[in-house]
Phi, psi and omega in degrees: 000126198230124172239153123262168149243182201299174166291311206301001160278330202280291177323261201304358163270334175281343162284313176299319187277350175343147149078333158314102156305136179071354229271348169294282166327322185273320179291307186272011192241346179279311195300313183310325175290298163351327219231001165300283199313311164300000193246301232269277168352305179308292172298270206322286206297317181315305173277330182277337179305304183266333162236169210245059185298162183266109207306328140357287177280357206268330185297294173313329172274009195258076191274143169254108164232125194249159216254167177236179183283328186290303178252117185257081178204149173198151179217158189209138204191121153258148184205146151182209192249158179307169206227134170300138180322305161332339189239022188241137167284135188114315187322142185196122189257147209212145205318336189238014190128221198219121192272150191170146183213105206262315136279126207282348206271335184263330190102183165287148157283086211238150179257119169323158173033347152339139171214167189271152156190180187278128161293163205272325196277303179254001172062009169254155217294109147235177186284127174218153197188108211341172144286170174091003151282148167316138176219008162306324184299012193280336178298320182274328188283338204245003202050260187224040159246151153068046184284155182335163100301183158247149191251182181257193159275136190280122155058230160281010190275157174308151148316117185249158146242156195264116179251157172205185208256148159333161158271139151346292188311291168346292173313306180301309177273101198231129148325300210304297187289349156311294202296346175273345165257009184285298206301302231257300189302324167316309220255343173255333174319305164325315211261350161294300190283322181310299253274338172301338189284281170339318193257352175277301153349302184276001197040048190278324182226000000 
């Protein structure tokens, strides 16, 4: 996804900004960070309509790399590791497993016998639960994303398995949902650089 504007905004604003030190570079390298940020947003609210990640983490996968007076250029890159039961809002243990909803369109969920415990690597809490259980039921917690691993070992116990939620990305890269974050970047890019226009012009910053 590539967002710009036209030349003749770009043209008539580089005429307003005439005689501003700095003052093209400064108006367009803020709106361009501005409308990162607003892109970033966007994917969060975006990936959470249908499933129920915890924003937090969805947040976390997200790099901004922001533009400068030298490069009037930004980017926004998602990334990460498979994303843990833990990190879907809700996760919840309970006497007969671990409860969970991962896509808000299936409801809750419960995986029998499951439990939290610390990964040996990162000492943070995920779901693991022996082999040898029924594991069909995985198509109802994820729809036709993210079917189980296999996990490592906790301490001296058997080979466990691991479950975890589709990755973000997936979810983004959609026709539909490109084009709905194509359209919200269009649009703030626009209403960002008049408005970095405004304030540079008036000299508030």
């Amino acid at each position: 996804m590539e967002v710009s504007l036209n030349k003749s905004s770009l043209s008539k604003a580089k005429l307003m900004l005439y005689g501003v030190k700095d003052g093209f570079p400064k108006a367009f390298s803020r709106a361009l960070n501005k409308t990162a940020n607003n892109t970033k947003t966007e994917m969060v609210k975006l990936v959470r309509r249908d499933y129920n990640y915890k924003a937090a983490a969805v947040r976390k996968r997200i790099t901004v790399n922001k533009a400068t007076f030298a490069n009037l250029s930004s980017s926004v890159k998602s990334t990460g590791d498979h994303v843990h039961l833990t990190d879907i809002a809700g996760t919840r243990q309970t006497k007969k497993g671990v409860s969970v909803n991962v896509k808000k369109s299936t409801g809750i969920k419960l995986i029998p016998r499951a439990f939290k415990a610390p990964g040996q690597r990162s000492g943070r809490d995920i779901i693991f639960r022996r082999p040898g259980n029924p594991r069909g039921q995985h198509e109802k917690l994820y729809g036709r994303y993210g079917p189980p691993g296999s996990g490592g070992k906790i301490g001296s116990r058997a080979r466990l398995d691991t479950f975890s939620a589709p990755h973000p990305e997936i979810v983004y890269n959609t026709p539909e949902n490109w084009a709905q974050l194509q359209k919200a970047a269009d649009q703030k890019l626009g209403t960002n650089f008049a408005h970095e226009v405004d304030v540079v012009l008036k000299g508030i910053a």
